[in-house]
C-alpha positions as CSV (number, residue, x, y, z in Angstrom):
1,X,105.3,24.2,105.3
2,X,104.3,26.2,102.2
3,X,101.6,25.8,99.9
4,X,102.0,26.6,96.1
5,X,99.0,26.1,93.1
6,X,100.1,25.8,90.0
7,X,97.8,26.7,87.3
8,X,97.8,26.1,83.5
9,X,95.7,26.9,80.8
10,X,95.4,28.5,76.6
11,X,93.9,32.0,76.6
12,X,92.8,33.4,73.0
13,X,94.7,36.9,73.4
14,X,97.5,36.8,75.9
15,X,97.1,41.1,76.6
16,X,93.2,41.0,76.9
17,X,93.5,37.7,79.3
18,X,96.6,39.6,81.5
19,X,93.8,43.0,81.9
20,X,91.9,40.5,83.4
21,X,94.3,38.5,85.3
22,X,94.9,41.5,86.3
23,X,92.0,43.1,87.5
24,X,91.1,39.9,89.5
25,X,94.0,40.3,92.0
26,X,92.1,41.2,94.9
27,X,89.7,38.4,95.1
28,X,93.2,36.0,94.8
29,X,94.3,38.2,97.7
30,X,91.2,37.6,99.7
31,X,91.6,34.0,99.1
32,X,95.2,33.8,100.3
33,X,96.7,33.9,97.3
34,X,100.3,35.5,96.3
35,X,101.1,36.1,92.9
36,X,104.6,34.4,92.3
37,X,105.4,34.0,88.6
38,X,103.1,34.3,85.4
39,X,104.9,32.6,82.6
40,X,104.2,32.1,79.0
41,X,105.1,28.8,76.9
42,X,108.2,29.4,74.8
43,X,106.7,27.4,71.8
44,X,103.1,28.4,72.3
45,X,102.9,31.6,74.2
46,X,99.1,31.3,74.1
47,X,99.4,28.8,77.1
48,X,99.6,30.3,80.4
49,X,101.2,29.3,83.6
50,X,100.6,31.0,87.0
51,X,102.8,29.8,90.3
52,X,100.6,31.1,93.0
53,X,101.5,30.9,96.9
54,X,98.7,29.8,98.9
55,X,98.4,31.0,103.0
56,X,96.0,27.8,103.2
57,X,94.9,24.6,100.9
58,X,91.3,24.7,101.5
59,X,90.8,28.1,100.6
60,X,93.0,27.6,97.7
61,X,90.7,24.7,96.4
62,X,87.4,26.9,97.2
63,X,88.7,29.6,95.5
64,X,89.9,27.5,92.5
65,X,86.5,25.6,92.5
66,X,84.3,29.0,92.6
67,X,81.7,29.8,89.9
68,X,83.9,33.1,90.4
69,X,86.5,32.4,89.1
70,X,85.2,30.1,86.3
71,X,83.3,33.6,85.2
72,X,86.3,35.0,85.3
73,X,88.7,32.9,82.8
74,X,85.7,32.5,80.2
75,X,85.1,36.1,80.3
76,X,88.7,36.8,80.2
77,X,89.6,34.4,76.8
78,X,90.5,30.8,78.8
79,X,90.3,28.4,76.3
80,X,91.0,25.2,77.1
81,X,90.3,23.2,80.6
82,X,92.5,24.6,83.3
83,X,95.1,22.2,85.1
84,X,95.2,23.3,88.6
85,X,97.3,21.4,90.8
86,X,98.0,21.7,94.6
87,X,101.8,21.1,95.9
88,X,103.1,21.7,99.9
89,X,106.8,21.7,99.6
């Protein structure tokens, strides 16, 4: 069975939020998390999605849930609330 998190929220400047997203890959790594797709709204490309591939659930939810990561998306121009959801396939 595979895990996925899907993850969707508005950043103020699309190229200042992707240095971030960026620079934040390792600690995704470290949580089990594979990159998969970054996509942008066609109508509003301010809002962000991010298909991530997750080796294991709970990690995925700690990570997700971390004061971490919350740092990280404010610093980095998040918006809005994040939707995070969690799918197996």
């Amino acid at each position: 069975m595979s895990h996925f998190v899907i993850v969707r929220h508005q950043v103020r400047d699309f190229p200042a939020w992707k240095i971030a997203f960026d620079a934040h890959a390792g600690k995704r790594r470290e949580s089990g998390l594979t990159d998969r797709q970054l996509l942008r709204n066609a109508d509003n490309t301010s809002e962000v999605v991010i298909v991530l591939q997750a080796a294991d659930l709970s990690r995925a939810r700690a990570f997700a849930a971390s004061d971490d990561l919350r740092q990280t998306m404010q610093a980095a121009g998040v918006i809005d609330r994040p939707d995070i959801t969690f799918l197996d396939d």
